[in-house]
VOGU-3710 file (C-alpha; in Angstrom, 3 decimals, decimal comma):
1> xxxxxxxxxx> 32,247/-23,207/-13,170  35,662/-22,986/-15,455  38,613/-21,305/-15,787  39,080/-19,177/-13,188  36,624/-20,612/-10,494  39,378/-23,930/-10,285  42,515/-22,072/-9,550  41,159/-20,926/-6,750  39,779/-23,428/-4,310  38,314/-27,312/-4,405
11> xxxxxxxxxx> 35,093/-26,071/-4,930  31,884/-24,001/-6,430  31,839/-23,492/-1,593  35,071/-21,492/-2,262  33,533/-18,503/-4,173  35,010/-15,972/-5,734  37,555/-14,404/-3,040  39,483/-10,871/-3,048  41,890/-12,427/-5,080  39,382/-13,629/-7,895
21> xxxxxxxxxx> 39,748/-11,577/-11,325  37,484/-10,769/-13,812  34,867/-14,121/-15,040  31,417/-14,689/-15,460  30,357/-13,292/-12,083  32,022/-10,203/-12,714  30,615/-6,761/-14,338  28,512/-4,384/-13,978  26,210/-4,931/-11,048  25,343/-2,483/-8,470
31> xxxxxxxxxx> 28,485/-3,253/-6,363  31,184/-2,168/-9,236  30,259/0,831/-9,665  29,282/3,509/-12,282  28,168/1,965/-15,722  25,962/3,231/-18,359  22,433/2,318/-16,270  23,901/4,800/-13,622  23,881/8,481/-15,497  20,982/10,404/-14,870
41> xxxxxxxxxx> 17,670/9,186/-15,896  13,612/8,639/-15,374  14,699/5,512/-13,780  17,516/6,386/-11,968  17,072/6,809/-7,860  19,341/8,034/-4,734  21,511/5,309/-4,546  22,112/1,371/-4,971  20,426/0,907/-2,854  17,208/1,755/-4,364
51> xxxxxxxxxx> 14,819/-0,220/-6,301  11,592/-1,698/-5,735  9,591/-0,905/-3,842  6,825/1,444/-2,404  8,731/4,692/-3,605  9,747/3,035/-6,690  6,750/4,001/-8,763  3,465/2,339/-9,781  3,013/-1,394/-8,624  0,285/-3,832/-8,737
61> xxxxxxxxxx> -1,841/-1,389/-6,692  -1,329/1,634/-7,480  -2,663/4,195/-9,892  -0,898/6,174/-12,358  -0,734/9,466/-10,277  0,348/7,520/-7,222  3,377/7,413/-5,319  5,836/8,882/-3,099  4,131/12,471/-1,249  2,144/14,160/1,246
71> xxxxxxxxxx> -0,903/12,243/0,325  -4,278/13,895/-1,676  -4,206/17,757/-1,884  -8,056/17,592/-2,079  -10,996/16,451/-1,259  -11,474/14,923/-4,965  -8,232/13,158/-5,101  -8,868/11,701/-1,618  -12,855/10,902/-2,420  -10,963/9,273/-5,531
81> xxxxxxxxxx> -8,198/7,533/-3,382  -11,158/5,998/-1,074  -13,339/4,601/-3,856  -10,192/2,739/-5,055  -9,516/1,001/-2,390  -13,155/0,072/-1,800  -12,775/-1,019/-5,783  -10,115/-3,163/-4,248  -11,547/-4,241/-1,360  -14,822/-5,686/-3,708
91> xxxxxxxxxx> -12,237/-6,935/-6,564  -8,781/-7,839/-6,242  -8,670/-7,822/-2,996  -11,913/-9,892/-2,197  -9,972/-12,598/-0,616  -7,222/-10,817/0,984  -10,112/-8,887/2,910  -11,898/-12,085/3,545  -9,209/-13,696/5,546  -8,776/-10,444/7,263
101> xxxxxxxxxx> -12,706/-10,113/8,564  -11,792/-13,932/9,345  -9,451/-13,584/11,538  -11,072/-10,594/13,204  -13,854/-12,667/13,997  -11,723/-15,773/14,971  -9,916/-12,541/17,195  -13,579/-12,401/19,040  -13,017/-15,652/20,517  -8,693/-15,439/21,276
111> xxxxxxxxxx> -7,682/-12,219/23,308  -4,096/-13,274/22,286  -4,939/-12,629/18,345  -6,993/-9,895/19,081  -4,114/-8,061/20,796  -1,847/-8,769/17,418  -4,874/-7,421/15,441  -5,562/-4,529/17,140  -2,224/-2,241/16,260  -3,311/-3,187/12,723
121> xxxxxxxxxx> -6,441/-1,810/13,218  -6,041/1,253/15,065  -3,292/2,343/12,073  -6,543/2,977/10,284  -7,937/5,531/12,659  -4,416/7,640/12,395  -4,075/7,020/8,626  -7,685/8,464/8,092  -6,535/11,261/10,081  -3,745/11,881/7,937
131> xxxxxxxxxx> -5,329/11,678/4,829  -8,282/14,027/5,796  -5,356/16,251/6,867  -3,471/15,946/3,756  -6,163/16,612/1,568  -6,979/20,129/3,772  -10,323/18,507/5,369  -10,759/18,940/8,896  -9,224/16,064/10,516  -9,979/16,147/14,256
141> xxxxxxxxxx> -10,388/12,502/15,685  -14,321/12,512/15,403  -13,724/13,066/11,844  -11,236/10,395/11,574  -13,515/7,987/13,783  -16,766/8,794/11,744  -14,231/8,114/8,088  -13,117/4,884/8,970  -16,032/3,285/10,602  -17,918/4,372/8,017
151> xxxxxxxxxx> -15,439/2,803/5,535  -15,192/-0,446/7,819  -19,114/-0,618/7,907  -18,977/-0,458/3,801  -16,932/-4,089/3,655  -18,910/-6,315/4,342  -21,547/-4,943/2,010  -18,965/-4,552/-0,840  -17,974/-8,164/0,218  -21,294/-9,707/-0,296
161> xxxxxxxxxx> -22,127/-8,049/-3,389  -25,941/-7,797/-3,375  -27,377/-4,739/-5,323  -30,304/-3,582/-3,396  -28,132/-3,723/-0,125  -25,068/-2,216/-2,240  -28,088/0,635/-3,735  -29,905/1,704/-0,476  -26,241/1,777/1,299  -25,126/4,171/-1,923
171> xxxxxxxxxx> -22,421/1,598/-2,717  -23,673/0,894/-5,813  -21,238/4,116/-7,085  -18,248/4,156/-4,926  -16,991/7,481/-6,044  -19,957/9,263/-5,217  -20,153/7,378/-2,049  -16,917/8,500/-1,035  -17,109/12,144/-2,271  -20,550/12,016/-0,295
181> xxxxxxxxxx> -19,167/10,518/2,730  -16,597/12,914/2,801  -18,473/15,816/2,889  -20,703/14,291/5,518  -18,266/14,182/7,852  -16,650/17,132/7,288  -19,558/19,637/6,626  -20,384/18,559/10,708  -17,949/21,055/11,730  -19,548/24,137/10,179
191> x> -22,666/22,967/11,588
//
């Protein structure tokens, strides 16, 4: 640190103070205001506070027509939604899934880590729900029971990878599958 870093205390401890002008640390940043990055813009959001972030945009793990919103407004976009996270679940994933069934298993065997597990669990059960209801599907909690555990019961299959398992379970085409699944469980009702 030179110049004006010195005059104002023994050390780089002191930091710039109230009384510090203008040096390197200075400029535009999100604390000094309105600067050409700020006008409006595709990238542009509420506040400085934004950034990134799940409502930021596409990440890692999402698709190009994700983001921020009700969820799917179909039954196609949510069949689609499911396959990709079963696409996930056998790919990218894999391991992150792995250490999941792992501790559900070690969870079997310690009530204590089976009570931390089990909030993460349930969330399925209501997120099905909501995504059924999103996507205008009837979205009573049978429907949401018989979507998940049917998507639970397609892991470890997905997991282990082996094709006449993956072919007689119709995993073998995960968007089918899912479009499949989902009128299985929703077709019940007019039954």
């Amino acid at each position: 640190m030179s110049g004006a870093g010195q005059e104002h205390g023994p050390g780089p401890a002191s930091g710039p103070g109230p009384e510090s002008g203008p040096g390197p640390e200075s400029g535009p940043g999100p604390e000094s205001g309105p600067g050409p990055e700020s006008g409006p813009g595709p990238e542009s959001g509420p506040g400085p506070e934004s950034g990134p972030g799940p409502e930021s945009g596409p990440g890692p793990e999402t698709g190009p027509d994700s983001g921020p919103g009700p969820g799917p407004a179909d039954a196609a976009q949510l069949a689609a939604l499911l396959a990709g996270l079963l696409r996930n679940t056998a790919g990218p994933g894999r391991i992150r899934v792995l250490a999941y069934l792992e501790l559900r298993a070690e969870a079997a065997r310690r009530p204590w880590l089976a009570a931390l597990l089990d909030p993460v669990a349930a969330a399925d059960f209501t997120a099905h729900a909501y995504l059924l209801r999103a996507a205008g599907l009837a979205a009573g909690p049978e429907r949401a029971r018989a979507l998940t555990l049917a998507l639970h019961g397609a892991i470890p299959h997905l997991l282990a990878g082996a094709p006449a398992t993956l072919a007689a379970a119709g995993l073998d085409d995960l968007d089918r599958f899912t479009r499949e699944l989902l009128a299985s469980v929703c077709d019940e009702e007019a039954r």
